[in-house]
One Martini backbone bead per residue (centre of mass of N, CA, C, O) as a GRO file, in nm:
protein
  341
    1UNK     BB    1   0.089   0.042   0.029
    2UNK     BB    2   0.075   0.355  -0.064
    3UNK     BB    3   0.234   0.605   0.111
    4UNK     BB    4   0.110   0.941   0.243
    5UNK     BB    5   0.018   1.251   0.355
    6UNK     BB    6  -0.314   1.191   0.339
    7UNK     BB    7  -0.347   0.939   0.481
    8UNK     BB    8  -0.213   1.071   0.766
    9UNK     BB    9  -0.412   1.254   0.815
   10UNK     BB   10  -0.667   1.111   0.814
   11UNK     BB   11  -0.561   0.918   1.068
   12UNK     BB   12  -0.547   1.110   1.271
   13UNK     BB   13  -0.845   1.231   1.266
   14UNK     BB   14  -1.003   0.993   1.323
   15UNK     BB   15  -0.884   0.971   1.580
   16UNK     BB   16  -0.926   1.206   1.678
   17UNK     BB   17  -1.223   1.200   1.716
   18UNK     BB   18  -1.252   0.948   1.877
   19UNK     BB   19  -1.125   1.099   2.120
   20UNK     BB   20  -1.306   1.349   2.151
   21UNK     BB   21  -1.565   1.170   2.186
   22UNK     BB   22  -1.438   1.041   2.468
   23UNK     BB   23  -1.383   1.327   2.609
   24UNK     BB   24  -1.671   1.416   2.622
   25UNK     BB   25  -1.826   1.161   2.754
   26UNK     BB   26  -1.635   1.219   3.020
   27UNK     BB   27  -1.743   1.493   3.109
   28UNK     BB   28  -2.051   1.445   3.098
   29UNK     BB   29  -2.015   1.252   3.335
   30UNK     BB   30  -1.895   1.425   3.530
   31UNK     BB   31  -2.142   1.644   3.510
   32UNK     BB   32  -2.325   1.474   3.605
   33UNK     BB   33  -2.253   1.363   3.870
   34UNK     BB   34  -2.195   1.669   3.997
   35UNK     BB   35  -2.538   1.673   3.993
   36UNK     BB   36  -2.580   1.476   4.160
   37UNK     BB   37  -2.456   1.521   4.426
   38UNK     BB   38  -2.566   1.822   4.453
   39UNK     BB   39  -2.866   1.646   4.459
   40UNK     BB   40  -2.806   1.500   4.723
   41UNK     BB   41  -2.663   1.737   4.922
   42UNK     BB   42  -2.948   1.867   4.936
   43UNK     BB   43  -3.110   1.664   5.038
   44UNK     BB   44  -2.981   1.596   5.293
   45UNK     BB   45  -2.944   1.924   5.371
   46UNK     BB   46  -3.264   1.899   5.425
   47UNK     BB   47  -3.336   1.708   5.587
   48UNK     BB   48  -3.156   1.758   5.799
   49UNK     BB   49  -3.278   2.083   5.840
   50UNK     BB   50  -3.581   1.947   5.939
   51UNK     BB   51  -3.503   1.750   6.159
   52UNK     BB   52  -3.366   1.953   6.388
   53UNK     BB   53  -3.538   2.234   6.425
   54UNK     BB   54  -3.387   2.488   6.342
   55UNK     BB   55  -3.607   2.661   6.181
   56UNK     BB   56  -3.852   2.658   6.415
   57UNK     BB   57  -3.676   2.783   6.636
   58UNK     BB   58  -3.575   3.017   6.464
   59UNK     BB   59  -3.886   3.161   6.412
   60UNK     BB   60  -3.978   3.103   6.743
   61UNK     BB   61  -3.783   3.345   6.874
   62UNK     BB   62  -3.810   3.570   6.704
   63UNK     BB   63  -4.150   3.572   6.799
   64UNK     BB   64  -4.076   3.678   7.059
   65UNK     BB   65  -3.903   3.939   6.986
   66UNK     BB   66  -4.127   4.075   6.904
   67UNK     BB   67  -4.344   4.063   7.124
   68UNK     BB   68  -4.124   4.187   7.330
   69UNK     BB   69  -3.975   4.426   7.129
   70UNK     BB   70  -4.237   4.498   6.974
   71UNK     BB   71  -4.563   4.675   7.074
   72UNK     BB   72  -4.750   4.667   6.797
   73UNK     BB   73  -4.633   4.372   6.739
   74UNK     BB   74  -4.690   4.050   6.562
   75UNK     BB   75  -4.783   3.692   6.525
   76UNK     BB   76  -4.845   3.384   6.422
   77UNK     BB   77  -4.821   3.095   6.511
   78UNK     BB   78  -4.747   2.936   6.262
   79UNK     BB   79  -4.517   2.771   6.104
   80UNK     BB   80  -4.354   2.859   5.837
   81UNK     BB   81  -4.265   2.738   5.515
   82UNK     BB   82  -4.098   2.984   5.453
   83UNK     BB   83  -3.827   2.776   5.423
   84UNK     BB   84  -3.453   2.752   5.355
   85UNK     BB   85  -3.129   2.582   5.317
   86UNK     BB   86  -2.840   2.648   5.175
   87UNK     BB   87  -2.548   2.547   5.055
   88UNK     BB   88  -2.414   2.710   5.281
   89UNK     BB   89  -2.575   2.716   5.552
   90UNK     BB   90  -2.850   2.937   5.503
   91UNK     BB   91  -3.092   3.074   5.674
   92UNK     BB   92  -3.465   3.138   5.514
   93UNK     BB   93  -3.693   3.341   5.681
   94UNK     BB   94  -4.072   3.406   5.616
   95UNK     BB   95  -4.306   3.600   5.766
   96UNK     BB   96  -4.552   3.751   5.924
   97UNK     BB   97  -4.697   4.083   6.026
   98UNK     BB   98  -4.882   4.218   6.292
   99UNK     BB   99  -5.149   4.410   6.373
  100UNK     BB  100  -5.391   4.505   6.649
  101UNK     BB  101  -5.708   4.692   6.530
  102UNK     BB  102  -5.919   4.609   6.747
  103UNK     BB  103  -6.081   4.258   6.682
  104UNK     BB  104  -5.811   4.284   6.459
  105UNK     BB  105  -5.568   4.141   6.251
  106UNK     BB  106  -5.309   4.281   6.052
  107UNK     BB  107  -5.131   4.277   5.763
  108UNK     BB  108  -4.771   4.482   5.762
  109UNK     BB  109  -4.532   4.271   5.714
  110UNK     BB  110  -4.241   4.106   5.610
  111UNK     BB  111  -4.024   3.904   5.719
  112UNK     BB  112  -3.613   3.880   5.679
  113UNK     BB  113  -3.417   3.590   5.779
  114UNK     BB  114  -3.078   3.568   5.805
  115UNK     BB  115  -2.889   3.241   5.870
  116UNK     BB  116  -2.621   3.141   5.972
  117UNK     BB  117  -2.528   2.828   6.154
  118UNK     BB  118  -2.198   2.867   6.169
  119UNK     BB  119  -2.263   3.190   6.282
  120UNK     BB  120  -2.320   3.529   6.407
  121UNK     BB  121  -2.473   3.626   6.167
  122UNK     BB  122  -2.750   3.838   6.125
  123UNK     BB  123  -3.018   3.930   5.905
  124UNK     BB  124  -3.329   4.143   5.948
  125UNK     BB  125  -3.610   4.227   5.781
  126UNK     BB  126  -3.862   4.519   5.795
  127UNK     BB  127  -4.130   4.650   5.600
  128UNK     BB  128  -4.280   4.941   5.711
  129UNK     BB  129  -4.410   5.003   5.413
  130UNK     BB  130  -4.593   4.785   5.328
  131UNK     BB  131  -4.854   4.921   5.491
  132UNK     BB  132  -5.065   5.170   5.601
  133UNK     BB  133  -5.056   4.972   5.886
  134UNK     BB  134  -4.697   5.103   5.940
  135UNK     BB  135  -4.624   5.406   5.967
  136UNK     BB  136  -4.593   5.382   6.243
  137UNK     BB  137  -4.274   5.407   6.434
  138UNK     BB  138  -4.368   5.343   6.757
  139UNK     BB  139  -4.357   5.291   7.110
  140UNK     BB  140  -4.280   5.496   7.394
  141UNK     BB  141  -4.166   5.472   7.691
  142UNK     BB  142  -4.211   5.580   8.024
  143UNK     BB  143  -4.005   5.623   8.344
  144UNK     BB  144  -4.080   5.690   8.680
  145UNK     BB  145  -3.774   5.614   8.754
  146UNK     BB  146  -3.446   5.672   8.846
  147UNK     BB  147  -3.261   5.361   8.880
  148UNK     BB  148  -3.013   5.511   9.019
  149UNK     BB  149  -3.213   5.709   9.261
  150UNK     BB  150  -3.536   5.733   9.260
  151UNK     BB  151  -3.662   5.938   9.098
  152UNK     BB  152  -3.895   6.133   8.922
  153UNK     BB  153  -4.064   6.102   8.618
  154UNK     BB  154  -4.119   6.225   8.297
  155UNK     BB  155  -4.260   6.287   8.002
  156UNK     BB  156  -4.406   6.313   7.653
  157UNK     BB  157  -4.667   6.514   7.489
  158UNK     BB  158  -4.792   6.467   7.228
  159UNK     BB  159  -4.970   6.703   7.009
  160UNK     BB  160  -5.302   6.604   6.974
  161UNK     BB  161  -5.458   6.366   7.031
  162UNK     BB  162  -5.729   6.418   7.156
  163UNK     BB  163  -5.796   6.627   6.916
  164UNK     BB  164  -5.817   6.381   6.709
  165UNK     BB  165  -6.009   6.203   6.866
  166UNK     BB  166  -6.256   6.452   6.864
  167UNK     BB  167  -6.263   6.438   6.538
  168UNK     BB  168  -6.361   6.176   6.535
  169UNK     BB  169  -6.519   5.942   6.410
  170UNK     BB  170  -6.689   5.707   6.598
  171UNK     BB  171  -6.641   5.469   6.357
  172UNK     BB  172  -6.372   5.403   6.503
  173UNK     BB  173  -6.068   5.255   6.562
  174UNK     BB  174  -5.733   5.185   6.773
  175UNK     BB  175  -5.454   5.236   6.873
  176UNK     BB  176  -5.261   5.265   7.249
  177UNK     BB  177  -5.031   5.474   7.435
  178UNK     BB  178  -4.920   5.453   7.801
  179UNK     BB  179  -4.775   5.567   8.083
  180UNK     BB  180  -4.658   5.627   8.419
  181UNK     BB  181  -4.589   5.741   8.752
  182UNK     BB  182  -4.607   5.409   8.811
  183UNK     BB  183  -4.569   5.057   8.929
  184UNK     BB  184  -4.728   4.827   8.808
  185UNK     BB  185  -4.875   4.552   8.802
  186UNK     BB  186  -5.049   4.375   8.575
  187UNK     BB  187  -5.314   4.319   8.787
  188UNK     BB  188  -5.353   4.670   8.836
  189UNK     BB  189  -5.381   4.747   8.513
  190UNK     BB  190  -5.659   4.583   8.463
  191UNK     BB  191  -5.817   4.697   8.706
  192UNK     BB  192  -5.799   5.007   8.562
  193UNK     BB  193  -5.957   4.926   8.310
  194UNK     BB  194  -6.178   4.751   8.369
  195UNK     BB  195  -6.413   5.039   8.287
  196UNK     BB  196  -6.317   4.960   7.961
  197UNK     BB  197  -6.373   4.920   7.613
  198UNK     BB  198  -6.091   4.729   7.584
  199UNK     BB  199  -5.770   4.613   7.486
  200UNK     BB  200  -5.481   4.444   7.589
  201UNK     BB  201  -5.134   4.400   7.429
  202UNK     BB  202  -4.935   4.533   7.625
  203UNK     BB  203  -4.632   4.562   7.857
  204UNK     BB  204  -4.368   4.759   7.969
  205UNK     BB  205  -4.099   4.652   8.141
  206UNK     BB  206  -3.915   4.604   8.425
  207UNK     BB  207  -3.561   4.450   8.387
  208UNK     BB  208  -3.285   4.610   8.538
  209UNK     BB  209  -3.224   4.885   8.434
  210UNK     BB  210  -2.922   5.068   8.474
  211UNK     BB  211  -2.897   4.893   8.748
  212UNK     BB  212  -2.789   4.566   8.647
  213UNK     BB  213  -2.778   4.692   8.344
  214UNK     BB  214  -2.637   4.790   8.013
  215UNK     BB  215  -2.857   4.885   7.703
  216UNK     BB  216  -2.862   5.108   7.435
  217UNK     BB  217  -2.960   5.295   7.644
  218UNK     BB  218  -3.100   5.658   7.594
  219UNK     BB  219  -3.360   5.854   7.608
  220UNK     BB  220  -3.426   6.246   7.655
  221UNK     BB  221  -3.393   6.414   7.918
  222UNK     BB  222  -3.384   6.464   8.267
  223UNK     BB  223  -3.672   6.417   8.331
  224UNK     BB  224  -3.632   6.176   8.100
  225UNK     BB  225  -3.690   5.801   8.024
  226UNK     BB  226  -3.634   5.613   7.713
  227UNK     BB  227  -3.565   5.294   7.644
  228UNK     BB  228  -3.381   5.204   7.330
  229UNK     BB  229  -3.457   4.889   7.484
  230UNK     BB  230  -3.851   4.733   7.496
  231UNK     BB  231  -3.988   4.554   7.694
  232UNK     BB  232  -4.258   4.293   7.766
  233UNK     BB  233  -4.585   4.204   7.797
  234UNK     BB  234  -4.781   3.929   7.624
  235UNK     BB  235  -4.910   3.712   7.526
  236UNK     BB  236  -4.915   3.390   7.499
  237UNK     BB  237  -4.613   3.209   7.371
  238UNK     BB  238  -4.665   2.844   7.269
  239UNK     BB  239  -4.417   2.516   7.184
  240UNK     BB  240  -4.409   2.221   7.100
  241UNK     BB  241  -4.085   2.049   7.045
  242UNK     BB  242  -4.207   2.001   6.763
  243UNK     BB  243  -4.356   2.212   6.599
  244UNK     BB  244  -4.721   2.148   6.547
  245UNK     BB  245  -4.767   2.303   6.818
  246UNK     BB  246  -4.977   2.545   6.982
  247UNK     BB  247  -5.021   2.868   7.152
  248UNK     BB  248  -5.227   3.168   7.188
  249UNK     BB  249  -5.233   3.521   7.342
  250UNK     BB  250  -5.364   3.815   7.228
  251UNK     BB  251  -5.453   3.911   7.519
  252UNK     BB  252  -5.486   4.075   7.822
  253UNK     BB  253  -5.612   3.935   8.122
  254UNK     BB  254  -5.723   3.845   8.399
  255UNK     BB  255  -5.755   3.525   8.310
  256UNK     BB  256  -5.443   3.489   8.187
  257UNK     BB  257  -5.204   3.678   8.279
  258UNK     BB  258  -5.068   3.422   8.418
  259UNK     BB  259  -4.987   3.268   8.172
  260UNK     BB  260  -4.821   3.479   8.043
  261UNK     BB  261  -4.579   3.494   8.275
  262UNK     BB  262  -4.509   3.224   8.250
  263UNK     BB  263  -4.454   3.183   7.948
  264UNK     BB  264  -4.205   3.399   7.948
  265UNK     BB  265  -4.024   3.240   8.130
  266UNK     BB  266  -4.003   2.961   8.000
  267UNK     BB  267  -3.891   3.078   7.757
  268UNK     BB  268  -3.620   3.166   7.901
  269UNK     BB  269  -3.607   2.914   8.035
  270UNK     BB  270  -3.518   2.783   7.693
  271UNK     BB  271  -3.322   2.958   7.584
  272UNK     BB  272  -3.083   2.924   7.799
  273UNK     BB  273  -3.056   2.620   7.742
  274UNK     BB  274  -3.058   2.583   7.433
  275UNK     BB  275  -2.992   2.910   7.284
  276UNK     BB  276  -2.862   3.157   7.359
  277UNK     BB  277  -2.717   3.280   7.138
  278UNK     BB  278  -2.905   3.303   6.996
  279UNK     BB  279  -3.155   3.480   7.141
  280UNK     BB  280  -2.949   3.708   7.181
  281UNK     BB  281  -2.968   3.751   6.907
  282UNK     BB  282  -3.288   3.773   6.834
  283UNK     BB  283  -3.331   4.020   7.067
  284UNK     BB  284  -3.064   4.205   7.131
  285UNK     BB  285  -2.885   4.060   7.377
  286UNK     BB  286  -2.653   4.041   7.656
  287UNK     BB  287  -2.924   4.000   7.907
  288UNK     BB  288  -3.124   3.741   7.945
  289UNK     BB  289  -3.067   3.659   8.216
  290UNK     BB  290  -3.087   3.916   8.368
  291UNK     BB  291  -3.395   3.914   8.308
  292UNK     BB  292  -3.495   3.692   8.455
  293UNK     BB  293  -3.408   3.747   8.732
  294UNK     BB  294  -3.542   3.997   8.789
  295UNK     BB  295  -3.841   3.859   8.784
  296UNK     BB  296  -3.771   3.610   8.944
  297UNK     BB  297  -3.715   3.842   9.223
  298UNK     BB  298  -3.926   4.082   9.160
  299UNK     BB  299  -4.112   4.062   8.942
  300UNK     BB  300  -4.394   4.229   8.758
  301UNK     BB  301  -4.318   4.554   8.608
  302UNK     BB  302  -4.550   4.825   8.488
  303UNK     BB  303  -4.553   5.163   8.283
  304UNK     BB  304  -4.800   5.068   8.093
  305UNK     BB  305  -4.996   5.069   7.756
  306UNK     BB  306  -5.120   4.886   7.525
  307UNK     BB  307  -5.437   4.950   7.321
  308UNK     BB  308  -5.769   4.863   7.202
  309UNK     BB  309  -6.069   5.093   7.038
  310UNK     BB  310  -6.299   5.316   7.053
  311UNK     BB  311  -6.204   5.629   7.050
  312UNK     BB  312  -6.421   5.700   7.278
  313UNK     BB  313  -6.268   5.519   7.491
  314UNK     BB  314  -5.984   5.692   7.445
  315UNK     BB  315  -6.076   5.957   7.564
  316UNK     BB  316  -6.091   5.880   7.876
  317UNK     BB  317  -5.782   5.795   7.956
  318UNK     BB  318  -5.759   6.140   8.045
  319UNK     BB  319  -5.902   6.045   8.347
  320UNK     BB  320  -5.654   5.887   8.425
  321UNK     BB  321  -5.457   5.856   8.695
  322UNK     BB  322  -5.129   5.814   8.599
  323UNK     BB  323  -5.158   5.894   8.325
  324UNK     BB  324  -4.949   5.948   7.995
  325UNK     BB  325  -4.783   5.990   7.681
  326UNK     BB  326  -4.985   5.967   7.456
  327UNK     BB  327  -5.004   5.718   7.160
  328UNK     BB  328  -5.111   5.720   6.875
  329UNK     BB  329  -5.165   5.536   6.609
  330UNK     BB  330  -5.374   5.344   6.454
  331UNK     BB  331  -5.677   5.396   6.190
  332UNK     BB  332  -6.008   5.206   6.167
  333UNK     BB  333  -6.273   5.119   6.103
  334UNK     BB  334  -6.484   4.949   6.224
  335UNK     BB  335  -6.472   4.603   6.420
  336UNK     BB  336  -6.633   4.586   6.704
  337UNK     BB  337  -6.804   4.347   6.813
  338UNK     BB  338  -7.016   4.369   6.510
  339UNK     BB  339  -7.124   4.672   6.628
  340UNK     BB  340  -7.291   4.913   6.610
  341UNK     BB  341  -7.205   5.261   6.674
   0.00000   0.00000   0.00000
């Protein structure tokens, strides 16, 4: 057989080709392999963070730092779906934020909690201007002594309040908000209330600050001051191991109270044991324990109460001896016991 330049390219190229063929096939598998690794590894790191309990552990804490530091907003009992793990390890959990105002929860922001499980990084979003009833910037109460002379001290009263209920047709309710001159237990602020048509839904209480541990400072006059990390006492909210299951209570009542109280002392000494270090990422504090001992020591001491009814029973709290500091929230139509005004 004649050889020649031309029969030596063919067969050259022949082979190229099927080294080609064969180089293509390998890579193929290469990737096709490492795409099934990948959707094995998630779905391992899905299954494997869902047996754990990281993810409603995580967003039972959090929304317990809603109920107890900020005074106008809750949310719903049920553990969001919107929760999932990235291939990261990095913990992503939306769920509803409400107001309620009158006898009635409103949503009125989304939050967007992103959380890596293996550092202390932690990111919280909540869009304030999300709903029309979400205008309001927040309550703040004043401390009736100061914690570290035992002073008394004064508030500071928004200017129109009253004149704004007063101008208001009939046919509102709205939520409200006033400080105190001293303090009482919390059933004693229940039944300073209890001759009025109203819903109480918030207290907040003194924690030893300022006193026994000093946390975010404060702001104020010289005669007046207001904590800029201030805690409460809210409705039970509680959540059986599996996270299955629990319960809520809305308002504050003298029948509950007491629920109520037990509630967050256990919620807090379940924190304490599980997960101190989350539980003050999500609380924003880092004295959780001093907070814990204070109330099991002192007792449970509020300054204040957020409310919620009928405009024209919110004027009357200003006949009310010792409230202060009246702060109107939001305002919507009827919606009180389902009774015509």
């Amino acid at each position: 057989m004649e050889w020649n330049e031309g029969k030596a390219q063919k067969m050259v190229n022949k082979y190229k080709n099927r080294f080609n063929l064969r180089l293509s096939f390998k890579v193929i598998r290469v990737i096709v392999s490492l795409v099934i690794l990948y959707w094995v590894y998630l779905f391992v790191l899905t299954v494997s963070y869902d047996f754990s309990k990281i993810g409603p552990r995580t967003e039972f804490y959090q929304k317990l730092a809603i109920d107890w530091t900020y005074p106008e907003l809750t949310s719903d009992l049920a553990i969001s779906p919107h929760r999932e793990i990235t291939p990261f390890w990095t913990q992503k959990i939306q769920f509803s934020v409400e107001r309620r105002i009158g006898k009635e929860n409103y949503v009125v922001s989304q939050l967007q909690l992103t959380k890596p499980i293996i550092n202390a990084r932690m990111y919280m979003e909540m869009d304030r201007n999300y709903p029309k009833k979400a205008g309001n910037n927040g309550f703040h109460f004043y401390l009736p002594f100061h914690p570290e002379n035992d002073r008394s001290l004064v508030g500071n009263q928004a200017p129109g309040v009253f004149e704004t209920l007063e101008r208001v047709h009939e046919g509102k309710v709205a939520d409200f908000a006033f400080s105190t001159t001293e303090y009482f237990s919390p059933e004693e602020m229940l039944e300073m209330l209890a001759e009025y048509d109203l819903d109480v839904i918030w207290m907040p209480l003194y924690m030893g600050e300022m006193q026994n541990f000093t946390e975010w400072g404060w702001s104020g006059s010289g005669n007046s001051i207001t904590l800029a990390q201030e805690w409460g006492l809210s409705g039970a909210r509680q959540m059986e191991d599996d996270f299955m299951s629990g319960s809520l209570i809305h308002l504050l009542d003298l029948q509950s109270i007491e629920e109520s109280k037990i509630a967050m002392l256990d919620n807090m000494e379940k924190m304490l044991g599980e997960n101190k270090r989350l539980a003050e990422q999500l609380l924003v504090t880092n004295h959780l324990q001093d907070r814990y001992d204070y109330l099991q020591n002192e007792g449970f001491q509020v300054y204040g109460a957020v409310v919620t009814g009928p405009v024209k029973e919110l004027l009357k709290l200003q006949e009310v001896n010792g409230l202060h500091s009246f702060q109107l929230g939001e305002m919507i139509d009827w919606n009180w016991n389902n009774d015509e005004f």
